[in-house]
C-alpha positions in Angstrom: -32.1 -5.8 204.5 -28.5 -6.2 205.7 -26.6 -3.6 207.9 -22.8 -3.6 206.6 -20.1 -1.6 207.8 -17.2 -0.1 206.9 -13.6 0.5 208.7 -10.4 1.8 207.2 -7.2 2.4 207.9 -4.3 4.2 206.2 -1.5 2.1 207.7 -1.1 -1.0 210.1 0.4 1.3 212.5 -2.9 3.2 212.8 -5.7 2.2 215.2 -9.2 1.4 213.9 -11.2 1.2 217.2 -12.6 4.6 217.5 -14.5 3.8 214.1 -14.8 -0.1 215.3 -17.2 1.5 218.5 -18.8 4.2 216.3 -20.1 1.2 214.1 -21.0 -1.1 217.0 -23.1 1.7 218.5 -24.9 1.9 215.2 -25.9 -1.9 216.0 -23.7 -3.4 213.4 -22.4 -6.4 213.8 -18.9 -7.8 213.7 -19.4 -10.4 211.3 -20.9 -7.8 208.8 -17.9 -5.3 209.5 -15.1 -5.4 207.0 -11.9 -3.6 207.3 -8.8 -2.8 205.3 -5.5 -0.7 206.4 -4.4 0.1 203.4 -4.3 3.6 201.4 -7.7 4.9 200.4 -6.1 5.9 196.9 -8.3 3.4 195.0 -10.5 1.4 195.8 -8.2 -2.5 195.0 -9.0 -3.3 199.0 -9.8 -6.7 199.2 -12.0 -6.9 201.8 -13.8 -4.0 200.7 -14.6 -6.2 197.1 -15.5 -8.7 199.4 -18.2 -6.7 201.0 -19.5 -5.1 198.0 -19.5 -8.5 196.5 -22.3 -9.7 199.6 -24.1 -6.7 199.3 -27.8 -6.8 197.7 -30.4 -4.2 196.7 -31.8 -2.3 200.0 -28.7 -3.2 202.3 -27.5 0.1 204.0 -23.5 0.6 204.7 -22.6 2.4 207.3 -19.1 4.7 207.7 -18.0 6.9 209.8 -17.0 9.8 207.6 -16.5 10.2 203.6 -12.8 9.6 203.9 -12.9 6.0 205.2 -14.8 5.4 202.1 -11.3 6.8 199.8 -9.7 9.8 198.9 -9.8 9.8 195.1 -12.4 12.4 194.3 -13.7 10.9 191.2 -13.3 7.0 192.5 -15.0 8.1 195.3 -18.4 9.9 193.1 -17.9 6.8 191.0 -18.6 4.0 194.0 -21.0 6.0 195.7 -22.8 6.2 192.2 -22.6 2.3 191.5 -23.2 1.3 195.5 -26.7 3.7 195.7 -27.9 3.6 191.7 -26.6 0.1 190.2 -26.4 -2.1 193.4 -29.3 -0.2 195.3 -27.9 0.1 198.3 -28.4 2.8 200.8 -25.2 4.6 202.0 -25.3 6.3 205.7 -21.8 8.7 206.7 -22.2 9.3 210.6 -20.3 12.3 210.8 -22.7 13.5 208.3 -26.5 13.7 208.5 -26.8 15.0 204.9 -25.2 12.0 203.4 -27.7 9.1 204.6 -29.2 8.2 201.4 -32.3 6.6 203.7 -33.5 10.2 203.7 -35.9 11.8 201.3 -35.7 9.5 198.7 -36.9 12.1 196.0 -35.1 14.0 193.8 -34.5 16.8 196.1 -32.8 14.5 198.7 -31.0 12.7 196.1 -29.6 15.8 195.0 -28.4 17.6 198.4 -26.9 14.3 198.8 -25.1 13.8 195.4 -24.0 18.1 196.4 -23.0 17.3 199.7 -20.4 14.1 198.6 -19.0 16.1 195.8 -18.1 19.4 197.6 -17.0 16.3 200.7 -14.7 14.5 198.0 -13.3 17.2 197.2 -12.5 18.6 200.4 -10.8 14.9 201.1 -8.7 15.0 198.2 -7.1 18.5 198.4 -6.4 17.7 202.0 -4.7 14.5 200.5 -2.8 16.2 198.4 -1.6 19.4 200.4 -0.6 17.0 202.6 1.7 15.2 200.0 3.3 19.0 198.8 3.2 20.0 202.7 5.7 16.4 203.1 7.3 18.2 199.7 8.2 21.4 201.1 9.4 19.9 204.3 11.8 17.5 202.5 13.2 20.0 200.2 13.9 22.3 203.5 15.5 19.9 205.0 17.9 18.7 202.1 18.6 22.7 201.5 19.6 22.3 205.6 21.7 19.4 205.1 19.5 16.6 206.7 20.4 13.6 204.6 17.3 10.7 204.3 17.7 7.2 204.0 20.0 4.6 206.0 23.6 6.0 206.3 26.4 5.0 204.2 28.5 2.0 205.2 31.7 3.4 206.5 34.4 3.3 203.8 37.3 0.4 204.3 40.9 1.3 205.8 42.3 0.7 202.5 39.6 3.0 200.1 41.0 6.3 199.9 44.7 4.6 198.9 43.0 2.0 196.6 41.0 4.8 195.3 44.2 7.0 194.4 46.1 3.7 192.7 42.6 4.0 190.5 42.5 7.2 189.8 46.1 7.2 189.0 45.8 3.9 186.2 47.3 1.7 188.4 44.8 -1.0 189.0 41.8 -1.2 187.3 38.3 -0.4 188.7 37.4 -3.7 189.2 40.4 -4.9 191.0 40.1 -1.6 193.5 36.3 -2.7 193.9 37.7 -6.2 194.7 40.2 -5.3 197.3 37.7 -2.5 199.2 35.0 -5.3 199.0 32.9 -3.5 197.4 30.3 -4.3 194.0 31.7 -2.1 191.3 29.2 0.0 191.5 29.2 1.5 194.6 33.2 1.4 194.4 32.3 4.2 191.5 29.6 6.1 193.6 32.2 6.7 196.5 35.1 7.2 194.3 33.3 10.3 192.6 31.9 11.3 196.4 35.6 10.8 197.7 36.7 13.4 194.8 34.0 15.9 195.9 34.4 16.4 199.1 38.4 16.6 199.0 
C-alpha cells in the first residue's frame, strides 16, 4: 500500500504550501506528492496522469478538499468512480471526514460517500461558474462605465488625421495612407472608421 498525494494549483501565481503542509502532516511523502498549477477544468494535468499511472489496487490518495481534485462536476464523479471502483484505490479528502473511502467499506458507507462527492461537485462547480458570470457582470459594468480593457492604443502619427482626410477624400489610396502613417492596412482602416466616430 502506497500513500499518494495530491496538490493543485489554479495558476503559477498561486501558492501551494498550505496544502504541501496539510499533506506532510498526513505522513506523505515528497517523492509520492505530485502537483500541477493548472485549471482544474479537466483532468489533461500531466503530473496528475503520471500519478494515476503509479497507482495500484489498495493505494490511498490523499487531498486536501474535493476541489484540488477538479471542478468539472461530472469529470470529477467520473475519476473518483474509476480511481475507487476500476483502479481500487482508496480516496481520503481531509477537509472532509465523510469522503475517506477507508471507512465502512459496505454499501452504506459507499453510498454516503458516493452522496457526499456529488452534492460536493456540485457545490464546486456552481461556485466555478458564478464566479465566471460574477467576472461577467463586472466587465459589462465597467464597459457600460467607460473602462476600456486591454493594452492602450498606439498613439496615432503626426501625419494621420491629414493622411486620413486625403483618404477619405480619393486622393491617395488606402494603402499608400497606411504606408506613409506606418501602419499595416489594417489597423490604418480600424482608426480611420474610429477617427470618423469620434469627430
Amino acid at each position: 500500500m502506497v500513500e499518494f498525494g495530491y496538490i493543485r494549483v489554479s495558476s503559477k501565481d498561486q501558492n501551494e504550501e498550505r496544502q504541501r503542509i496539510a499533506l506532510e502532516l498526513q505522513g506523505i511523502s515528497e517523492v509520492n506528492t505530485y502537483m500541477d498549477k493548472q485549471s482544474g477544468k479537466d483532468f489533461d494535468r500531466p503530473k496528475y496522469q503520471e500519478m494515476t499511472r503509479k497507482m495500484h489496487t489498495g493505494d490511498v490518495l490523499y487531498i486536501t478538499s474535493i476541489d484540488r481534485l477538479g471542478r468539472n462536476y461530472d469529470e470529477i464523479l467520473e475519476q473518483w468512480r474509476i480511481l475507487t471502483k476500476e483502479k481500487r484505490i482508496d480516496i481520503v479528502v481531509l477537509d472532509m471526514q465523510l469522503l475517506d473511502t477507508r471507512r465502512e467499506k459496505n454499501l452504506m458507507g459507499t453510498f454516503i460517500a458516493d452522496l457526499v462527492l456529488q452534492i460536493l461537485s456540485f457545490v464546486a462547480q456552481n461556485e466555478r461558474e458564478n464566479i465566471k458570470k460574477r467576472q461577467a457582470e463586472g466587465i459589462a459594468v465597467a464597459k457600460a462605465k467607460g473602462t476600456r480593457f486591454g493594452r492602450p492604443p498606439k498613439p496615432l502619427p503626426e501625419n494621420f488625421h491629414l493622411v486620413c482626410q486625403q483618404w477619405k477624400d480619393g486622393k491617395i489610396t488606402g494603402m499608400e495612407a497606411a504606408k506613409a502613417c506606418g501602419m499595416p492596412m489594417s489597423t490604418f482602416r480600424y482608426r480611420a472608421e474610429g477617427s470618423g466616430r469620434e469627430t
